[in-house]
N, C-alpha and C positions, 0 to 999 in steps of 0.2 A: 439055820440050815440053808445051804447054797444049794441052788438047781442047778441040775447040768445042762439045760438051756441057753443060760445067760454066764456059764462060766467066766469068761474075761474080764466087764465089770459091772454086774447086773447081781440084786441079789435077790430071793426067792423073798415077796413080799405076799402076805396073808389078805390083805385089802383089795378086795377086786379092782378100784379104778386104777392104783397105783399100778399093778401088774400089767392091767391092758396096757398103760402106758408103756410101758416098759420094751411090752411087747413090741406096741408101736414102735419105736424111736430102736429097738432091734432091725426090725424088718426094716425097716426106712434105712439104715447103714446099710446092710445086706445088699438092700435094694441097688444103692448107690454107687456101693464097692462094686458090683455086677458090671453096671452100666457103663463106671470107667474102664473097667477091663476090657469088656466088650469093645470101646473107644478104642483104646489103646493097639488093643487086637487089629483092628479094621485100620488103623491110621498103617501099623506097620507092616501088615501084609499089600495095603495100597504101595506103600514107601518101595517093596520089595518088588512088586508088580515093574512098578514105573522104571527101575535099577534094572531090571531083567531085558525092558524091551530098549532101553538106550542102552545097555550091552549088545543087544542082538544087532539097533543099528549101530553103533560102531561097527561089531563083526563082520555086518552087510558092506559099511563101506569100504571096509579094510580090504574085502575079499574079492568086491566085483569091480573088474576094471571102470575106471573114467567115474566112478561113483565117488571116492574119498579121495581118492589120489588123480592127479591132474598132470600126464609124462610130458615133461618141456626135454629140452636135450640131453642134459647129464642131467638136472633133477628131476621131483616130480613136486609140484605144489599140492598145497591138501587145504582142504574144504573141513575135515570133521574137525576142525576144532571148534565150529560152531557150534556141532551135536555136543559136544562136552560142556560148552559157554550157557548153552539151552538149560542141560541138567542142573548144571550147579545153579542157572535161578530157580527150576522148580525143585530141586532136592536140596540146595541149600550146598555149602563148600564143602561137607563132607560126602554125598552123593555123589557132586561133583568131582573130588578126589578121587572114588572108588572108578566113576564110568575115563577119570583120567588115566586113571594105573592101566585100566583095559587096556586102552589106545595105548598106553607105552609098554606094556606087555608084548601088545600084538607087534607091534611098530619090532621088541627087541628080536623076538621068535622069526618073525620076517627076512629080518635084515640077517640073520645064518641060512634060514629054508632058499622063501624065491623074492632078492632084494625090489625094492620098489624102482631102482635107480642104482647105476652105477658105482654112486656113491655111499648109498648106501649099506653095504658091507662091511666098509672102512669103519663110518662115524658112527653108525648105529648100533652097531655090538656091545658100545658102553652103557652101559644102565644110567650113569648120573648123563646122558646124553638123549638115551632114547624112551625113559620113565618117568625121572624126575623133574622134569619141565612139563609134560603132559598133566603130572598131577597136581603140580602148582597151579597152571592155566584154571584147574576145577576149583582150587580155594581161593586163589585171586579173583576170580571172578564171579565165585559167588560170596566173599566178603565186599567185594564192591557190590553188589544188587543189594546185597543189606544194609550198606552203609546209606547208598543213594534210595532205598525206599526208605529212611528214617528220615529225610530233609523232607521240609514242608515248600509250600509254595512260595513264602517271603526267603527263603535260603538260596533255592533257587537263581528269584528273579538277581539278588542281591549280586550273586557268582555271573552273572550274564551282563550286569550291569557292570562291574566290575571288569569282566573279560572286554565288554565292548570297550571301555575306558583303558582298556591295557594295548588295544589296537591303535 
């Protein structure tokens, strides 16, 4: 006879030590499945947290003068590529991707509403212009931080050695 207890793969034993066992090594998955969920839980609402406020700062630098954009004559130079460089090492190049799409987003929405730069109305209304680079910037550079944190210290110095010997 099967308990509806241990439905999945547990089956109703008459012997008391067997059953506590049973029970045990029940509760203990239970337990466990919980624990990682819970992990899981907290790891991706932290994930979501951190996406949330490196949107806000882009948005911030996007929108207040002399903050992301830097007005030279006909251009404007820009600073947030760094906030984006930042993300993809702690969010990793997909992070990185999403806080880039922002900034090319914001950058395409811009460049129709109030341009940053003269020039800007021209070159920036294209999307493979004013997105598509921005989003790269986030996976290049955080597949570089993952590549360069998998080298050890003999990799390193080898590359340095090497570089000086190429001067």
């Amino acid at each position: 006879m099967k308990s509806t207890l241990f439905k999945h793969k547990f089956f109703f034993v008459f012997d008391k030590p067997s059953f506590i066992i049973q029970l045990k090594h029940f509760l203990l998955e239970k337990q466990t499945k919980e624990i990682t969920m819970r992990n899981e839980s907290k790891n991706a609402t932290y994930r979501l947290v951190l996406l949330s406020i490196f949107t806000a700062i882009i948005l911030l630098q996007n929108f207040v003068p002399f903050l992301g954009y830097i007005p030279m004559v006909a251009l404007s130079l820009t600073i947030i590529h760094i906030t984006v460089i930042i993300a993809a090492i702690v969010l990793g190049p997909t992070g990185g991707a999403i806080i880039g799409g922002v900034w090319g987003m914001t950058t395409f929405i811009r460049a129709f509403t109030f341009p940053t730069s003269p020039v800007a109305p021209i070159v920036f209304t294209n999307p493979l212009i004013s997105v598509f680079p921005r989003i790269m910037i986030g996976i290049i550079s955080g597949n570089v931080y993952l590549k360069l944190k998998k080298w050890d210290a003999h990799t390193m110095s080898v590359c340095r050695l090497h570089h000086c010997l190429a001067l």
